[in-house]
Backbone bond lengths (Angstrom), bond angles and torsions (degrees), N, CA, C in turn:
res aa  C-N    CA-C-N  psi(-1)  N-CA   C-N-CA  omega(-1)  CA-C   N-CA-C  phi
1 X - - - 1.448 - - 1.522 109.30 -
2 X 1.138 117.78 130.83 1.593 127.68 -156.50 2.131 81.08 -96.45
3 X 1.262 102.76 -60.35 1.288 116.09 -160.56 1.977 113.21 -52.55
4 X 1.355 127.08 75.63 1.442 126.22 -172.44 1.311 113.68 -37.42
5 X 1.721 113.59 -52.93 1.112 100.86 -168.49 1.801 111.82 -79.95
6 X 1.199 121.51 11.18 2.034 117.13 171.37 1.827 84.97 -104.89
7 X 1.136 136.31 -7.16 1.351 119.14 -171.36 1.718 111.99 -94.67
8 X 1.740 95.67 -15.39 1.476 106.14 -167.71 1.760 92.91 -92.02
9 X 1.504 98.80 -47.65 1.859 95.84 175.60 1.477 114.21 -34.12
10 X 1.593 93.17 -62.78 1.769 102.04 -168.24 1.166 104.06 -28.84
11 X 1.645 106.66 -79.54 1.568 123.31 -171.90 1.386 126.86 -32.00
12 X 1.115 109.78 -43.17 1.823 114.47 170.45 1.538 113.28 -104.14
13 X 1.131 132.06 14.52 1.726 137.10 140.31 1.390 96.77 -84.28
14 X 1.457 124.97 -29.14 1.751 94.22 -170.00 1.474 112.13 -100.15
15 X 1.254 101.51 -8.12 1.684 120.84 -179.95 1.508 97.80 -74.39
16 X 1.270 116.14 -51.20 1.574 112.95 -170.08 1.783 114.67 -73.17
17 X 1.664 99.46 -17.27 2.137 100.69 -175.97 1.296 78.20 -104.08
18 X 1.343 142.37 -18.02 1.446 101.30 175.52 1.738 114.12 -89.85
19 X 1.191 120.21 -15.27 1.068 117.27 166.09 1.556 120.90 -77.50
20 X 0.907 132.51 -7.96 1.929 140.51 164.95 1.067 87.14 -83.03
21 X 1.604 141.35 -69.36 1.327 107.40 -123.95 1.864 87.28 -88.37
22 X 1.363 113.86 -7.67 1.990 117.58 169.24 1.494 112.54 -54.91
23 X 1.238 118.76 -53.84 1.161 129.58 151.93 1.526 142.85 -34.44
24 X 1.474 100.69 -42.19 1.509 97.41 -168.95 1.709 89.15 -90.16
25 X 1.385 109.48 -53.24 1.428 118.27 -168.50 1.876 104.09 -41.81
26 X 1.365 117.00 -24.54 1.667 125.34 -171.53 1.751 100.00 -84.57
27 X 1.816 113.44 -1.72 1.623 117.25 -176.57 1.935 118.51 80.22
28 X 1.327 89.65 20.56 1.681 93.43 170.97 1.713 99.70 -92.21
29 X 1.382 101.75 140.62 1.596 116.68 174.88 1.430 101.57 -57.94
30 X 1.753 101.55 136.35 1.660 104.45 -159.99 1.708 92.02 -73.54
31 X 0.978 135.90 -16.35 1.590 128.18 -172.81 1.985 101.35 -73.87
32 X 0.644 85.75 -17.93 1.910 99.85 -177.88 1.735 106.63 -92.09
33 X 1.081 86.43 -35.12 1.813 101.06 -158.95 2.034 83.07 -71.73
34 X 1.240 105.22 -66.30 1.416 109.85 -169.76 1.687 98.42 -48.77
35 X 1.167 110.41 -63.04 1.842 110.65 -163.72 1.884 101.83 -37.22
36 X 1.364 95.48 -74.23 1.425 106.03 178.92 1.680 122.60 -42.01
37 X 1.518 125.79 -42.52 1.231 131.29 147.59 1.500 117.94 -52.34
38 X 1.117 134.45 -15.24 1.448 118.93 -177.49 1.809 106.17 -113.71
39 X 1.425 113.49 1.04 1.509 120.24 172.19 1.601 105.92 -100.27
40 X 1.706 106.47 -29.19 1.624 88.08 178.61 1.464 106.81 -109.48
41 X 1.415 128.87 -1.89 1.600 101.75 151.07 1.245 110.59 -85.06
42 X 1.475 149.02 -8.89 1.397 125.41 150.87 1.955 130.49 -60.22
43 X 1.568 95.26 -18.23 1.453 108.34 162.76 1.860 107.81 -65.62
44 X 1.496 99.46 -71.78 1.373 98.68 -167.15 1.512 112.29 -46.75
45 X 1.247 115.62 -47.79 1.505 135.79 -175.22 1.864 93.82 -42.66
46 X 0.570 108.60 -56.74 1.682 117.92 -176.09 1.641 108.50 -49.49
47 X 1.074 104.04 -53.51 1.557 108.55 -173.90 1.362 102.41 -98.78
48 X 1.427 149.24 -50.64 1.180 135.10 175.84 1.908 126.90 -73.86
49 X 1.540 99.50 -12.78 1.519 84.08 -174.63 1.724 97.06 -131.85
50 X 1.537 89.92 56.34 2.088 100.62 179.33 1.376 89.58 -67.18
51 X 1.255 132.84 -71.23 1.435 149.66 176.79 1.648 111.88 -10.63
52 X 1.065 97.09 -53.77 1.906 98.34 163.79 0.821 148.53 -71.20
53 X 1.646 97.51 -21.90 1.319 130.35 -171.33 1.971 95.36 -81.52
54 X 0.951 111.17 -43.93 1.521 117.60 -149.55 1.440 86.69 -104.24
55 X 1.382 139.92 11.27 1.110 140.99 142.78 1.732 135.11 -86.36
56 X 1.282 85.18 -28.34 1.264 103.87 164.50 1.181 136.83 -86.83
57 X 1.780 109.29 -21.63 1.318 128.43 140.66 1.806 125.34 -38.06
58 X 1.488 97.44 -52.66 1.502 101.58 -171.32 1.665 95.98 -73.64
59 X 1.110 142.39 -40.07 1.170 133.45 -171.34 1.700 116.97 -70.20
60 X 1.039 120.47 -4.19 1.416 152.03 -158.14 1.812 84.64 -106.31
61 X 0.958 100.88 -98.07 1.842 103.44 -177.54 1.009 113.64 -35.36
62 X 1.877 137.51 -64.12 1.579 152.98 166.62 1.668 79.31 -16.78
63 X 1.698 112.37 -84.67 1.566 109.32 -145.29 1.911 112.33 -70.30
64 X 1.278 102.13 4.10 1.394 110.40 -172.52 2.236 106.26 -88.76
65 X 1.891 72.80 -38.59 2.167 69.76 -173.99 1.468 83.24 -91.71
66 X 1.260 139.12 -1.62 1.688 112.60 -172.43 1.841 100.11 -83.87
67 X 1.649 113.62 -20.30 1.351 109.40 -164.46 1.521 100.49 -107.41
68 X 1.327 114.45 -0.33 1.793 106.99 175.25 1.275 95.53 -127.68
69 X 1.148 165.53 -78.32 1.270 170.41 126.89 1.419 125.09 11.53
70 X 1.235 132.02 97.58 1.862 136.50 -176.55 1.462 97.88 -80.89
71 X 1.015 121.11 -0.84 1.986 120.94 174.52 1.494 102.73 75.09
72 X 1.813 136.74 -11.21 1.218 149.73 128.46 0.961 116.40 -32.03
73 X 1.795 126.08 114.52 1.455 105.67 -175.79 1.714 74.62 -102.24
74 X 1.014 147.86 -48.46 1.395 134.20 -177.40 1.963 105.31 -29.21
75 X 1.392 97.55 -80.91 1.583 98.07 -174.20 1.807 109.86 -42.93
76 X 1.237 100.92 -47.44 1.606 92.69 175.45 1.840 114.43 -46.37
77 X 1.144 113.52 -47.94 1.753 113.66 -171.98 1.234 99.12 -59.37
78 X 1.357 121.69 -42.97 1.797 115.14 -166.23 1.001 117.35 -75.37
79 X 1.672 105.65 -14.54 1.830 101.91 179.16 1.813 96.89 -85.44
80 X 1.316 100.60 -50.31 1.530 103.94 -174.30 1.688 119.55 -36.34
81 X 1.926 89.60 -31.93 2.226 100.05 -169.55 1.478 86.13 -86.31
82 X 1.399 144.21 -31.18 1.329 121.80 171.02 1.169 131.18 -92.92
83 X 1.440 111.71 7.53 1.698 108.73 153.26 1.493 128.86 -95.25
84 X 1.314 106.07 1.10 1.506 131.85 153.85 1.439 106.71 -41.82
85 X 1.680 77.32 -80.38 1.635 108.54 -161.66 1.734 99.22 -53.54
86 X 1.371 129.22 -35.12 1.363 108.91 172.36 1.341 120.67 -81.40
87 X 1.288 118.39 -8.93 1.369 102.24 167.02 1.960 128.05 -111.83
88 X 1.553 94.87 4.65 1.247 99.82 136.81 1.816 146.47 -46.34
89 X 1.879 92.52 -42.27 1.245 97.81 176.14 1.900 132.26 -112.98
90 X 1.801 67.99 27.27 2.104 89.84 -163.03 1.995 77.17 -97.08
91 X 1.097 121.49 -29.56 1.625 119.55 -171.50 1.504 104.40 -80.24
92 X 1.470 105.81 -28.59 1.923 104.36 -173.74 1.356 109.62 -83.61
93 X 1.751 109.55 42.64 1.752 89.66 179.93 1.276 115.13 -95.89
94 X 1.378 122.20 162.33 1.678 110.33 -166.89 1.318 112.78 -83.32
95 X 1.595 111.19 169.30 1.533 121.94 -168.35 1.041 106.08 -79.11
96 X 1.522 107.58 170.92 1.432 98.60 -154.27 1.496 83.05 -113.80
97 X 1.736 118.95 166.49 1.724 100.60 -178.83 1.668 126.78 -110.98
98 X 1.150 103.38 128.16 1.351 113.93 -156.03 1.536 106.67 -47.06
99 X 1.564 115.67 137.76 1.532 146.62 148.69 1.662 93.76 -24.92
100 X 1.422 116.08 137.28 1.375 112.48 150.46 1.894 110.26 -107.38
């Protein structure tokens, strides 16, 4: 699976039904069986699938400076001084004239 974040789902949807149905099948009440399955694959998930986690992180940032950031810090300032400048003059609009 190329895709991290459907590879990280899988892993902790199948961690959490295989841990209920371990549970119920051992004769724990399935309302117990689920609670307890959904606190310790969010445990395990924590410590066994950091790796995905912190991959999925970097792909998160990558698509964050690729869609705000031109890697130009020049072009970046000039956009930044003209989105100023438009909302400098989006605040100077005139009053409107009062109802008598």
């Amino acid at each position: 699976m190329r895709n991290v974040w459907l590879k990280y789902t899988v892993y902790r949807l199948g961690l959490f039904v295989g841990l209920t149905v371990l549970f119920g099948a051992l004769g724990m009440p399935w309302a117990f069986a689920v609670l307890l399955a959904a606190m310790l694959s969010f445990a395990f998930s924590m410590f066994f699938l950091s790796h995905l986690r912190d991959e999925i992180s970097k792909q998160l940032h990558e698509k964050r400076v690729n869609s705000l950031g031109s890697g130009d810090p020049e072009s970046d300032l000039e956009n930044e001084a003209v989105d100023k400048a438009l909302e400098g003059n989006s605040k100077k609009t005139p009053a409107k004239p009062k109802s008598k």
